[in-house]
N, C-alpha and C positions, 0 to 999 in steps of 0.2 A: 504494500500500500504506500509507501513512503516513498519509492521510486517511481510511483505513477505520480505525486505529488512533486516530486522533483523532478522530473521532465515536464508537467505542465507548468511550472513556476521557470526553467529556463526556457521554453517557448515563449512563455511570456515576456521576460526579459528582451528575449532578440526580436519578436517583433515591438516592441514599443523602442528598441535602441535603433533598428534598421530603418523604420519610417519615422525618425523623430525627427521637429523642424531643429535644424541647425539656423545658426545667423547671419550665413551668408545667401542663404535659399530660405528668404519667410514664404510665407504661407498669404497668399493676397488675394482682394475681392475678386473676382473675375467680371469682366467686364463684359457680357455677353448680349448679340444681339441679336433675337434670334425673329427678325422680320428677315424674307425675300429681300434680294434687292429688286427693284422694279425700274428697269431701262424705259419700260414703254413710258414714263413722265418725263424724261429728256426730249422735251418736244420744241420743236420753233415755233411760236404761236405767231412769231412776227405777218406783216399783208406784204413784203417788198416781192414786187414783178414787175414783170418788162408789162407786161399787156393785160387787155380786160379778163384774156380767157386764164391767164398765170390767177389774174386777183380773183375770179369767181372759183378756180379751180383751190386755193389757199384758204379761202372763205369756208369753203363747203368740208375740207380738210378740218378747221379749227372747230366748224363746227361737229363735227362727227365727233373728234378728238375731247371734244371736253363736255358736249351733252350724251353722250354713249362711251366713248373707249375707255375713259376715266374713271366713271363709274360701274360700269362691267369689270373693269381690271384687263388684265394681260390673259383674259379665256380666247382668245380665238382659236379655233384650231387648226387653221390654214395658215401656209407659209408661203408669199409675203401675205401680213396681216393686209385686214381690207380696208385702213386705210392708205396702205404700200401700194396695194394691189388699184386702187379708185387715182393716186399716183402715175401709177406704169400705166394703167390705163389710158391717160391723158395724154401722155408721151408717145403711145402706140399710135391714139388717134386722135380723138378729138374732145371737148367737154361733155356734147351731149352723148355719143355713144360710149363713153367713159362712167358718165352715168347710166346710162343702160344695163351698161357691163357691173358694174357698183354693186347697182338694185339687186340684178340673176345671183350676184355672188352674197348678197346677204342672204337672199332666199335658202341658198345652199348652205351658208352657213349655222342655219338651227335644224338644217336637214337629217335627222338621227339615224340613217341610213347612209352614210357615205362610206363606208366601211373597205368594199370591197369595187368603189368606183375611183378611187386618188392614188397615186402612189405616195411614200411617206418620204420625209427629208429625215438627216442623222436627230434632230432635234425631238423626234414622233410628231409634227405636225403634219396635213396632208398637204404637198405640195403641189400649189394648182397657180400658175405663174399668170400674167396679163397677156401675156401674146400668146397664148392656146385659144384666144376669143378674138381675137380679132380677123378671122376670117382669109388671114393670110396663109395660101398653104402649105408657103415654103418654110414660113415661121414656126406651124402648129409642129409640136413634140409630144406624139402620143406615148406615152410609160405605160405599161401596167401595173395596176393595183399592188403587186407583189414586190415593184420595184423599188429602191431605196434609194434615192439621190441623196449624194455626198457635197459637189456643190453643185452652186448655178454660173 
């Protein structure tokens, strides 16, 4: 009995000597923070453009960005988001079929079946780009579903 009392009192010993604070290593608050960080708020809310179709195309952007993306949060599940995507759009062609294109892609965006019609990027978003819609058909890049894009 005295020897099981003696090796549980030098267990003892060695663990309170092997994890003891010393005074060169204290023991300190931790500082932790355990929010996401969240890129989609690095936004330029500024209106600077060359022309009317840049300012209604910035307008329409600011507004999306801060009456829906904001308070949605960073959910989209498409890659580029759809206000990237309403973007490339513009650039593809033009305001109003940019809106067009916009509109079809919100629609699919609360589409709970898209599963097996996107392929994904490295990130798991479904990766569905602006120039697969604009009608051009040297542009369009059909993937399938199963495919996994790495980059664009």
């Amino acid at each position: 009995m005295q020897s099981k009392h003696l090796i549980f009192f030098v267990l003892l010993l060695l663990t309170t000597s092997v994890f003891c604070q010393i005074d060169d290593l204290k023991w300190k608050k931790a500082y932790l923070s355990y929010e996401v960080p969240d890129q989609f708020r690095n936004r330029d809310y500024s209106f600077e453009s060359d022309n009317a179709a840049e300012f209604l195309e910035k307008s329409f952007v600011n507004a999306y960005w801060f009456f829906i993306s904001d308070v949605d949060g960073d959910n989209c599940p498409f890659d580029p988001s759809c206000s990237s995507f309403f973007i490339y759009a513009t650039e593809e062609t033009n305001v109003f079929q940019a809106t067009l294109m916009f509109s079809d892609r919100l629609t699919r965006d609360s589409n709970p079946i898209k599963k097996n019609k996107y392929p994904w990027d490295k990130n798991g978003h479904y990766y569905d780009p602006a120039y697969n819609y604009t009608l051009n058909q040297e542009r369009i890049d059909y993937l399938p579903p199963t495919f996994i894009v790495e980059d664009e």
